[in-house]
GULO-363834 format. One line per field, with one value per residue: residue in three letters; x, y, z of N, C-alpha, C in turn. Coordinates in Angstrom, 1 decimal. Layout:
REM GULO-363834
rest	ALA;...;
neast	X;...;
nnorth	Y;...;
nup	Z;...;
caeast	X;...;
canorth	Y;...;
caup	Z;...;
ceast	X;...;
cnorth	Y;...;
cup	Z;...;
END
This chain:
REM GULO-363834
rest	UNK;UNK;UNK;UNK;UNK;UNK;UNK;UNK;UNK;UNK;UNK;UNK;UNK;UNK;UNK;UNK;UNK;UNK;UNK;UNK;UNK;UNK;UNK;UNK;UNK;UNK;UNK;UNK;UNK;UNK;UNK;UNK;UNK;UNK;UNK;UNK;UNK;UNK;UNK;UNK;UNK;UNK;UNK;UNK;UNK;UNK;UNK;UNK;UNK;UNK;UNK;UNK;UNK;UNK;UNK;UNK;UNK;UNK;UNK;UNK;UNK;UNK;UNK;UNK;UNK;UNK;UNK;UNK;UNK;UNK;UNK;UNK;UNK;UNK;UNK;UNK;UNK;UNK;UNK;UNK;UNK;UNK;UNK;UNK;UNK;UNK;UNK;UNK;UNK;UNK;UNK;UNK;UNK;UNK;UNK;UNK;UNK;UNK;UNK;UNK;UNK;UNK;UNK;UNK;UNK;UNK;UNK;UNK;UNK;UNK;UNK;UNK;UNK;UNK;UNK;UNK;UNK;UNK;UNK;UNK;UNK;UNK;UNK;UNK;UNK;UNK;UNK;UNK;UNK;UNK;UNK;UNK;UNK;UNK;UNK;UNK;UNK;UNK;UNK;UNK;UNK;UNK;UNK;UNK;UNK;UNK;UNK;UNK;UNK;UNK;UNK;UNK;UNK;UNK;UNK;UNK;UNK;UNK;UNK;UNK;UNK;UNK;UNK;UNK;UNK;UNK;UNK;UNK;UNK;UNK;UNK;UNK;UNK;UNK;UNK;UNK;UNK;UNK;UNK;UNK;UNK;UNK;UNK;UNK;UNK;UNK;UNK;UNK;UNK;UNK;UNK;UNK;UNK;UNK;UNK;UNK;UNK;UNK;UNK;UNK;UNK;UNK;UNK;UNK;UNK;UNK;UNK;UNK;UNK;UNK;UNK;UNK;UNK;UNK;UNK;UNK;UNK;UNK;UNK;UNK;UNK;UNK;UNK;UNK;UNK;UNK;UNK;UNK;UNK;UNK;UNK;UNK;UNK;UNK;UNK;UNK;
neast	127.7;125.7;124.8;124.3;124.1;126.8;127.6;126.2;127.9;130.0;129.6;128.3;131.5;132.5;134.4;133.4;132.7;129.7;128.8;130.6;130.9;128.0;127.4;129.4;128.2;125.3;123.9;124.2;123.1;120.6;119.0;117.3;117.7;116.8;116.0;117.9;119.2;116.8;117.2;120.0;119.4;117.5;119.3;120.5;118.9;118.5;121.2;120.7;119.0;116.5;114.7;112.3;110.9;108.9;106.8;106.6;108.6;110.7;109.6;109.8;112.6;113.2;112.4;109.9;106.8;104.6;103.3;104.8;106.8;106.3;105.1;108.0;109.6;107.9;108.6;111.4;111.3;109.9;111.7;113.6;115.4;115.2;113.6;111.2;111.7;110.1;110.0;109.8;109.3;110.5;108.5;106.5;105.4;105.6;107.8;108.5;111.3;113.2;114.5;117.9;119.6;119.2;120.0;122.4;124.1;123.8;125.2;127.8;128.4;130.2;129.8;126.8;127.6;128.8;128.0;125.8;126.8;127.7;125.5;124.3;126.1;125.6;123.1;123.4;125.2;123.4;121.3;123.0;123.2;120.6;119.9;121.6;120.8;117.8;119.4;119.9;117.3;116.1;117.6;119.7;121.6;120.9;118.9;119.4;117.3;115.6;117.3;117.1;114.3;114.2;115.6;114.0;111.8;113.7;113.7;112.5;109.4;110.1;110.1;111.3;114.5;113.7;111.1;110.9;112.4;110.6;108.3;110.0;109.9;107.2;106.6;107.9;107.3;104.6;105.2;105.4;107.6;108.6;109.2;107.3;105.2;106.1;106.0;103.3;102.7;103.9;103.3;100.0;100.4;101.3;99.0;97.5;98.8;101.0;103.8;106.3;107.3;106.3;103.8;103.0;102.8;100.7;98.3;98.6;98.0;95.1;93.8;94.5;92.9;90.4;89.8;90.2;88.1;87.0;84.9;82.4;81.6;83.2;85.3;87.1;90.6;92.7;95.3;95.3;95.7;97.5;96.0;97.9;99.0;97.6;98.8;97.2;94.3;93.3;94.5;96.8;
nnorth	73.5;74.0;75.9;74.5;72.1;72.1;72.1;70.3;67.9;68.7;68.2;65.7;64.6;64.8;67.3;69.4;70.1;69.5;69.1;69.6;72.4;73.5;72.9;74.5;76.6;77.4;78.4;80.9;81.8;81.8;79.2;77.0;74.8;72.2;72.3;72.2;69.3;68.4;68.8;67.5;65.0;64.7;64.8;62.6;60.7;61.2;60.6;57.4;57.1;57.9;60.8;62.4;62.2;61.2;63.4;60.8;59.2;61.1;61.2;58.1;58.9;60.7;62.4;63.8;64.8;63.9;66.2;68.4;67.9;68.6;71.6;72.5;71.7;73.4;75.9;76.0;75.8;78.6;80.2;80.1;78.2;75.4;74.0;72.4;70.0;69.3;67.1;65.0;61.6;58.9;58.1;60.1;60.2;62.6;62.9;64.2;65.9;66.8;69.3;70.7;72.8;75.3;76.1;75.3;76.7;78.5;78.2;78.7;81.0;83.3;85.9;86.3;85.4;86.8;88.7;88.3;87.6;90.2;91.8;90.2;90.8;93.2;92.7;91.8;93.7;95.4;94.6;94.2;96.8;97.1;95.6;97.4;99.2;98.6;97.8;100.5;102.1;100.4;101.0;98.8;96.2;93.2;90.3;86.9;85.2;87.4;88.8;86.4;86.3;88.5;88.2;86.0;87.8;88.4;86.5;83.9;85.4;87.1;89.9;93.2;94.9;97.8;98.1;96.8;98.5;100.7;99.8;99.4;102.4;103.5;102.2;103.3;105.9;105.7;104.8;102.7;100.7;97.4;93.8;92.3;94.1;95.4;93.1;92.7;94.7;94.4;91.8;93.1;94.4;92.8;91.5;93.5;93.8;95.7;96.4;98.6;101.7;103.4;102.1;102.5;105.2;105.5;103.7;105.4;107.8;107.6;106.9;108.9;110.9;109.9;109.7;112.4;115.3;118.2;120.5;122.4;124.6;125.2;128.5;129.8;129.9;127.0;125.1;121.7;119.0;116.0;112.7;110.0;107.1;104.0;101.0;98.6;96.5;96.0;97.4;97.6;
nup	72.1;74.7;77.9;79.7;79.0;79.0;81.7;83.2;81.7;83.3;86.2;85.5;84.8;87.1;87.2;88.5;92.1;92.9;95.5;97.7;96.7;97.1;99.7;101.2;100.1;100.3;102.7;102.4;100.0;101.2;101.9;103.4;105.7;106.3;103.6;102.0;102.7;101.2;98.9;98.4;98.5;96.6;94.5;95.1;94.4;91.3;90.9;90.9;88.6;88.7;87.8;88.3;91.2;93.6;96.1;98.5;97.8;99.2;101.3;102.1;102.5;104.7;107.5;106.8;105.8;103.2;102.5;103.6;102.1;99.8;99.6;100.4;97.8;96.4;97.5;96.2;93.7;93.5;94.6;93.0;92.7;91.7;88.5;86.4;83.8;80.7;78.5;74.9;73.9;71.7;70.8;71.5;73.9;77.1;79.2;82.5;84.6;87.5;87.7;88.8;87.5;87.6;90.6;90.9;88.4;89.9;92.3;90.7;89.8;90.5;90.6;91.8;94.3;95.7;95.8;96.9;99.9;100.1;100.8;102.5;105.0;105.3;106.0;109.1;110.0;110.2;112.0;114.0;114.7;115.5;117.7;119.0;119.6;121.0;123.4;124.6;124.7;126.6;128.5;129.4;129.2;127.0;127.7;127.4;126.6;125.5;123.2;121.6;121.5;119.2;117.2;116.8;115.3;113.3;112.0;111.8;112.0;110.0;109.6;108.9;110.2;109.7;110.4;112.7;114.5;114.5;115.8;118.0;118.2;118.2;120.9;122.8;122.6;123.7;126.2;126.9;126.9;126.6;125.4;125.2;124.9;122.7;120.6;120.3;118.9;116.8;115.8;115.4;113.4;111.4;110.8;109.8;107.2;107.3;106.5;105.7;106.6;105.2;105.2;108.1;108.2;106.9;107.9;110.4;110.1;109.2;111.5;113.1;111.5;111.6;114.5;115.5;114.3;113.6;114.9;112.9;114.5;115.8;116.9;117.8;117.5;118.4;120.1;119.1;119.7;119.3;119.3;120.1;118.6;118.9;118.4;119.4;119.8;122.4;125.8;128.1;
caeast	127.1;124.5;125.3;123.3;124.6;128.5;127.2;125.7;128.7;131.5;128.8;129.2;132.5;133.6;135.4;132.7;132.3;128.9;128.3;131.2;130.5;126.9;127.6;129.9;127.5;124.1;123.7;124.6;121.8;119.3;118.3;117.0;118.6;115.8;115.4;119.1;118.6;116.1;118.1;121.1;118.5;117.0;120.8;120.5;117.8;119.2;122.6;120.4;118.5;115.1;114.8;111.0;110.8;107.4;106.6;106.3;109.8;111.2;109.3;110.7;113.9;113.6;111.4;108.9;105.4;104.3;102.9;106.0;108.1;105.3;106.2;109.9;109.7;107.3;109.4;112.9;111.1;110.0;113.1;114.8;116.9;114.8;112.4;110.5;111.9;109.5;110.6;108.5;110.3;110.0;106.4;105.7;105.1;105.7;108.2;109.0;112.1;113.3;116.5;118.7;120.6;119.0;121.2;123.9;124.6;123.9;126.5;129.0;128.3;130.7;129.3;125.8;128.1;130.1;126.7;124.5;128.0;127.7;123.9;124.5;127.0;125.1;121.9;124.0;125.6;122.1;121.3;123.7;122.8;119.2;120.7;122.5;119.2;117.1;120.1;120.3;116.0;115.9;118.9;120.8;122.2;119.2;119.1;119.6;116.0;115.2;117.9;116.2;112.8;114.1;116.4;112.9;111.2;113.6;113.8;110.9;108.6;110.2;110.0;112.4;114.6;113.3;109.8;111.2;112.6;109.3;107.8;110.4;109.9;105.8;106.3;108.5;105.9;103.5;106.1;105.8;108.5;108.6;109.3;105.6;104.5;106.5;105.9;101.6;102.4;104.3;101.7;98.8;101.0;101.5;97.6;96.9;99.9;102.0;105.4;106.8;107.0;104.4;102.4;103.0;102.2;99.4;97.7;98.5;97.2;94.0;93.4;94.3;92.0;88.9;89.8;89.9;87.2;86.9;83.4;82.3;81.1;84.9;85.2;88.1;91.8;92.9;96.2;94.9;96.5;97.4;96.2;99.1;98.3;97.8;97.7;96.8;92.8;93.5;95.1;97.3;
canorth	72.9;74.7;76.2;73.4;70.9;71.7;72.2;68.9;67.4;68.9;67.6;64.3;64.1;65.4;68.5;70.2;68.9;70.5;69.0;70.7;74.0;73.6;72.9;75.9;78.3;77.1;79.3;82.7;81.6;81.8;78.0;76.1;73.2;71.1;72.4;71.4;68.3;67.9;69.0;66.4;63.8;64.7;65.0;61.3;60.2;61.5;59.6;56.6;57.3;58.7;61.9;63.4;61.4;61.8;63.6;59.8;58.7;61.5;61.1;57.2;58.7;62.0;62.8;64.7;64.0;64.2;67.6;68.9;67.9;68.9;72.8;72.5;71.6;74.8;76.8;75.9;76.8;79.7;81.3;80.2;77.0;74.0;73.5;71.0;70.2;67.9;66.1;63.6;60.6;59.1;57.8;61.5;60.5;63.4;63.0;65.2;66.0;67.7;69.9;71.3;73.1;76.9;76.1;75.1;78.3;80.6;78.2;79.0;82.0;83.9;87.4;86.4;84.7;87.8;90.1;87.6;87.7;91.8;91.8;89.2;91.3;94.6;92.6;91.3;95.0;96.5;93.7;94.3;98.2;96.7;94.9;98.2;100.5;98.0;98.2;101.9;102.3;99.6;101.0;97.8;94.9;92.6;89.3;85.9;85.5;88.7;88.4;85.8;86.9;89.7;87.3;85.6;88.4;88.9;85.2;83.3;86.2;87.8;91.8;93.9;95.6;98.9;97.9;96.3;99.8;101.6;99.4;100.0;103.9;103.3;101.5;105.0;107.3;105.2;105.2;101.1;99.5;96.1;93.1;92.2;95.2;95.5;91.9;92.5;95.6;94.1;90.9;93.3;95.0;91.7;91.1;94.6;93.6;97.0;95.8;99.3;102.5;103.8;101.6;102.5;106.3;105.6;103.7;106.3;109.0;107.4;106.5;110.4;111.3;109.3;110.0;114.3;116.2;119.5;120.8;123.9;125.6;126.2;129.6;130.1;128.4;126.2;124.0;120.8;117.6;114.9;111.5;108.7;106.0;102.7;99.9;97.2;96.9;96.3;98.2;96.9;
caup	73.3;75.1;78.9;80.8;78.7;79.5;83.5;83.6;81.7;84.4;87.6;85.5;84.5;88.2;87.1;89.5;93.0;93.3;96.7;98.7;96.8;97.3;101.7;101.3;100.1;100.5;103.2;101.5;99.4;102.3;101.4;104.6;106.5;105.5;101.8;101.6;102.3;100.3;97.2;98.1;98.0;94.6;93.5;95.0;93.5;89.8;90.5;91.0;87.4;89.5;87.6;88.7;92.5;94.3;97.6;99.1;97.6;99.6;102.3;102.3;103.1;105.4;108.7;106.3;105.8;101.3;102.5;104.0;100.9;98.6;100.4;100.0;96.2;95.7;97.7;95.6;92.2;93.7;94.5;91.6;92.4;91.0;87.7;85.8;82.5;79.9;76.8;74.5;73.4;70.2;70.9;71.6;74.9;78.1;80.2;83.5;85.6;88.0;86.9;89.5;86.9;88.0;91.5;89.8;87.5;90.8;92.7;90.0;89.6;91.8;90.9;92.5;95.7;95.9;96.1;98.1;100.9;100.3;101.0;104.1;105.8;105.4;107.2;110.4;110.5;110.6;113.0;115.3;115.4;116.0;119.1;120.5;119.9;122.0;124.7;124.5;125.0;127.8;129.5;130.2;128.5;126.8;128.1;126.1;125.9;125.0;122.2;121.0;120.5;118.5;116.5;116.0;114.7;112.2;111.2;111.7;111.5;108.5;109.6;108.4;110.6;109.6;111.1;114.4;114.9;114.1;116.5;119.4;118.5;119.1;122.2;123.2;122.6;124.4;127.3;127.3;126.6;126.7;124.0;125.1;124.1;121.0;120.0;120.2;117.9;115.6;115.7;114.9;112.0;110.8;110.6;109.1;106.6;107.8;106.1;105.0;107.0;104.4;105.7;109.4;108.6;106.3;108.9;111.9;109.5;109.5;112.7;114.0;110.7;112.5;116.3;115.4;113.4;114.2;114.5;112.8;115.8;116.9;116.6;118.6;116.7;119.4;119.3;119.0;120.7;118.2;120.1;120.0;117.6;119.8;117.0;119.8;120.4;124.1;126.4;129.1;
ceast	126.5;125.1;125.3;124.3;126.0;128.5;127.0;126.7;130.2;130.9;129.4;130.4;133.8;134.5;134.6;132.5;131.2;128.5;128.8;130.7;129.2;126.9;128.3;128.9;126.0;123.6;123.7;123.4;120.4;118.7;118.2;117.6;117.6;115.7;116.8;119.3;117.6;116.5;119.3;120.6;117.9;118.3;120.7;120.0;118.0;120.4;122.0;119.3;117.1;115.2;113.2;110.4;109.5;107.6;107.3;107.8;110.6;110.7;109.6;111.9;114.3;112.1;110.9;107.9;105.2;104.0;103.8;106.7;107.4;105.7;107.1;110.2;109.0;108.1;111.0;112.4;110.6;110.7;114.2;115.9;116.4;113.9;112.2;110.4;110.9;110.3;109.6;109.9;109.8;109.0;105.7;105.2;106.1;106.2;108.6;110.2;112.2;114.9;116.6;119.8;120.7;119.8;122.2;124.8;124.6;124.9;127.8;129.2;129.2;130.5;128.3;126.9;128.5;128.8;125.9;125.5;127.7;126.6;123.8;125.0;126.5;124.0;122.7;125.0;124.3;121.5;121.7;123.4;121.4;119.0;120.7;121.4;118.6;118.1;119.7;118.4;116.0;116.9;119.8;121.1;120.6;119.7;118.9;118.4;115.4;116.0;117.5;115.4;112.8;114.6;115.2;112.5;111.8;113.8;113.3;109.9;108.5;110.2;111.7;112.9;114.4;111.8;110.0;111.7;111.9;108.4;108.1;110.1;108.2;105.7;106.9;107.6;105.0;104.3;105.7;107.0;109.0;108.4;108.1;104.7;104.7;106.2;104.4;101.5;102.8;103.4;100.0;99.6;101.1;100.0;96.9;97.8;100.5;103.3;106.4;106.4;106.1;103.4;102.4;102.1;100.7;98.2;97.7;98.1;95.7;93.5;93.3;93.2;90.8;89.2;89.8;89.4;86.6;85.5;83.5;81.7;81.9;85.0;86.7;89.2;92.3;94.3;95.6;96.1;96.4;97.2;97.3;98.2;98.3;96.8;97.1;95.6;92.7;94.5;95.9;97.0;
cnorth	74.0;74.6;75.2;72.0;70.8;71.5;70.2;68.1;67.4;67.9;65.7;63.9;64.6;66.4;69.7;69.7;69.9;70.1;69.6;72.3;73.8;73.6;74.1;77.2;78.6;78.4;80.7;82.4;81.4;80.6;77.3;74.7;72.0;70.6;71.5;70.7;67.4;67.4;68.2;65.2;63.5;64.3;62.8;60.4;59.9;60.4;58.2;56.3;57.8;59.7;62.9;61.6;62.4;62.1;62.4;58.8;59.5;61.5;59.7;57.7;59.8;62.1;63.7;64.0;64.6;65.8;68.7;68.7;68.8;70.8;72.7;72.1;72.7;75.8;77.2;76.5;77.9;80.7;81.1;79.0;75.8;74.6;72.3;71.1;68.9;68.3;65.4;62.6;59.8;58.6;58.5;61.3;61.7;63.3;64.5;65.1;66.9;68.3;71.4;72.5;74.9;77.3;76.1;76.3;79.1;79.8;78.5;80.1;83.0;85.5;87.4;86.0;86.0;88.8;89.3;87.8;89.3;91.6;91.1;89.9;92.3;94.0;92.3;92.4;95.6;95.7;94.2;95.9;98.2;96.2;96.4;99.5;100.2;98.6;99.7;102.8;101.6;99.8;100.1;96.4;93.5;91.2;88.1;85.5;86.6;88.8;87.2;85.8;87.8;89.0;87.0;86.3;88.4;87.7;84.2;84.1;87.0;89.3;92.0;95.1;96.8;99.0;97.5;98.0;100.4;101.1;99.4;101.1;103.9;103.0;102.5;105.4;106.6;104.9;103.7;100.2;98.2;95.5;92.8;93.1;95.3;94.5;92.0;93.8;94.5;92.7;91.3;94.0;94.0;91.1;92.2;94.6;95.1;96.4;96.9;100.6;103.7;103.4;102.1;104.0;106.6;105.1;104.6;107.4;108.8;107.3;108.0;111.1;111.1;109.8;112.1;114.9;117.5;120.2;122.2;125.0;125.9;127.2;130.1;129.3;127.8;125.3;122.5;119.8;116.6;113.7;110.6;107.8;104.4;101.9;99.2;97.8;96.8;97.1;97.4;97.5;
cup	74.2;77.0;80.0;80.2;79.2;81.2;83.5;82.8;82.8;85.4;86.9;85.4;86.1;88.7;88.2;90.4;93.8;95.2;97.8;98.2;97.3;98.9;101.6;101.3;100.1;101.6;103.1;100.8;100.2;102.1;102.9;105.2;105.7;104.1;101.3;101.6;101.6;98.6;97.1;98.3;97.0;94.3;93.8;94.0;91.9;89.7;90.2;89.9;87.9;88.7;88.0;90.3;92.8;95.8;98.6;99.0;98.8;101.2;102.8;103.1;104.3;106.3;108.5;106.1;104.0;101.7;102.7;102.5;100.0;98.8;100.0;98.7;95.8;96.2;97.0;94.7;92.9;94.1;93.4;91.5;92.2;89.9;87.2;84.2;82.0;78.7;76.1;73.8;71.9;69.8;71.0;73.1;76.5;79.1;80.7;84.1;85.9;87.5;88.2;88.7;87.3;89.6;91.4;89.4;88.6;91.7;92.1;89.9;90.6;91.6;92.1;94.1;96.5;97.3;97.0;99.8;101.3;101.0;102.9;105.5;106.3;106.2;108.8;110.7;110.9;111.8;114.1;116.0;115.9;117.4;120.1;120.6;121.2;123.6;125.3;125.5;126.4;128.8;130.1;128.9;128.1;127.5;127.1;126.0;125.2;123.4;121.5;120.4;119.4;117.1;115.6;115.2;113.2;111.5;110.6;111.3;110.3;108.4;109.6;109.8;111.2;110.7;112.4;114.8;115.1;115.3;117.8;119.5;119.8;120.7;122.8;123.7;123.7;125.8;128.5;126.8;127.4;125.9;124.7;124.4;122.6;120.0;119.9;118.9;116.8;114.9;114.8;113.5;111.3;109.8;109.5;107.8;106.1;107.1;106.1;106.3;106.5;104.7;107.0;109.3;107.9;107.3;110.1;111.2;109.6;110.2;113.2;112.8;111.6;113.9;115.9;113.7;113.9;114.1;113.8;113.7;116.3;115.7;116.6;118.1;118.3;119.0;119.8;119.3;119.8;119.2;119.5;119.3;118.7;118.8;117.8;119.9;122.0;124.5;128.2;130.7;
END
C-alpha cells in the first residue's frame, strides 16, 4: 500500500484526527486564517463526496467572492499543501480532484514541524532585536502605533528584517529619522525591487557612479566627497 493510500486510510478510519493537528499547527506552517478555512471546507466538501468544488460552491459558504477563493486555491498549490489529482474511469473519461494529501504528510511530519518551530523562533528573536534597534536610534520607547507599522512591514509588506534595518541605517546617514521617512524608502525599494542588501549597494553604487565623474582637467588629487544616496525623488 502506497504512502497516500495508508494516510487517507488513517484520516478515514480516524486513527488521525487531522483537524486538531491541523488547528495546532497550521500556523507554524505560515498558512492564513482565511486559507485555513478554506482547507477545512474542502475537507468538508470531501466528507460530503464533493471532491473538485468550484470557486462559487465555496463562495456559497464563506464571505469570499469566486475571485478571492480562486487566489487562495493558487496560493495552497503554490506553497506545497494542495494539488489536483486526475483519473479516467472506465469510459476513459477525466476526472479531477482536489487532494489535500501534500498537507497532510507535512502535518505528520514532525521533522518539517520541528524545523518550521526552529525557523519561527529565530524570526521573532531577530524581530525583537529589530524592535530594540529602532528604540535604541529614536532614543525612547516606540509607541504602539509605531510598533505596528513596523510589525506591518514585516508582515503585510513582506521585507526582510535585514532590509528594514538597511533602511533605518539610510534614514541615519540622512540624519532623518522618522518611520515616515523610513516607510517612503522602503516603498521606493519595494518599486525598484531592492529585496537583498546587494541590491541596496548595487543601486547606491550607481547612483554615486552618475552623481561623480571626475573631469580630466583635474590636475590637482583632491579628496572627493561621496554624496549620500537619497533613494526618495522628493525631498522633505
Amino acid at each position: 500500500m502506497q504512502q497516500d493510500e495508508k494516510l487517507n486510510l488513517w484520516i478515514e478510519q480516524g486513527t488521525v484526527n487531522m483537524s486538531q493537528l491541523f488547528f495546532r499547527n497550521y500556523k507554524q506552517l505560515k498558512i492564513q486564517d482565511t486559507d485555513a478555512m478554506l482547507i477545512m471546507q474542502m475537507a468538508a466538501f470531501q466528507a460530503e463526496g464533493n471532491y473538485f468544488p468550484t470557486p462559487k460552491d465555496f463562495s456559497n459558504r464563506m464571505h469570499l467572492t469566486e475571485n478571492e477563493v480562486t487566489v487562495i486555491l493558487q496560493r495552497l498549490m503554490q506553497h506545497g499543501f494542495l494539488k489536483i489529482d486526475q483519473s479516467r474511469d472506465e469510459q476513459g473519461v477525466l476526472h479531477e480532484r482536489f487532494s489535500l494529501n501534500p498537507l497532510w504528510h507535512r502535518l505528520t511530519d514532525q521533522k518539517v514541524l520541528v524545523k518550521v518551530e526552529e525557523t519561527e523562533q529565530d524570526d521573532k528573536l531577530e524581530e525583537g532585536e529589530l524592535f530594540k534597534l529602532f528604540e535604541q536610534e529614536f532614543g525612547r520607547f516606540l509607541s504602539p502605533i509605531e510598533t505596528e507599522s513596523i510589525s506591518m512591514w514585516l508582515d503585510d509588506d513582506g521585507h526582510s528584517t535585514e532590509i528594514i534595518r538597511a533602511a533605518l541605517r539610510e534614514a541615519v546617514l540622512a540624519q532623518k529619522v522618522s518611520l515616515r521617512y523610513i516607510d517612503r524608502i522602503l516603498f521606493e525599494w519595494k518599486k525598484k525591487n531592492v529585496k537583498s542588501m546587494a541590491d541596496v549597494e548595487r543601486h547606491a553604487k550607481k547612483f554615486r557612479t552618475a552623481t561623480h565623474r571626475p573631469t580630466q582637467t583635474e590636475s590637482t588629487p583632491r579628496v572627493t566627497k561621496v554624496p549620500f544616496y537619497n533613494w526618495l525623488e522628493e525631498r522633505e
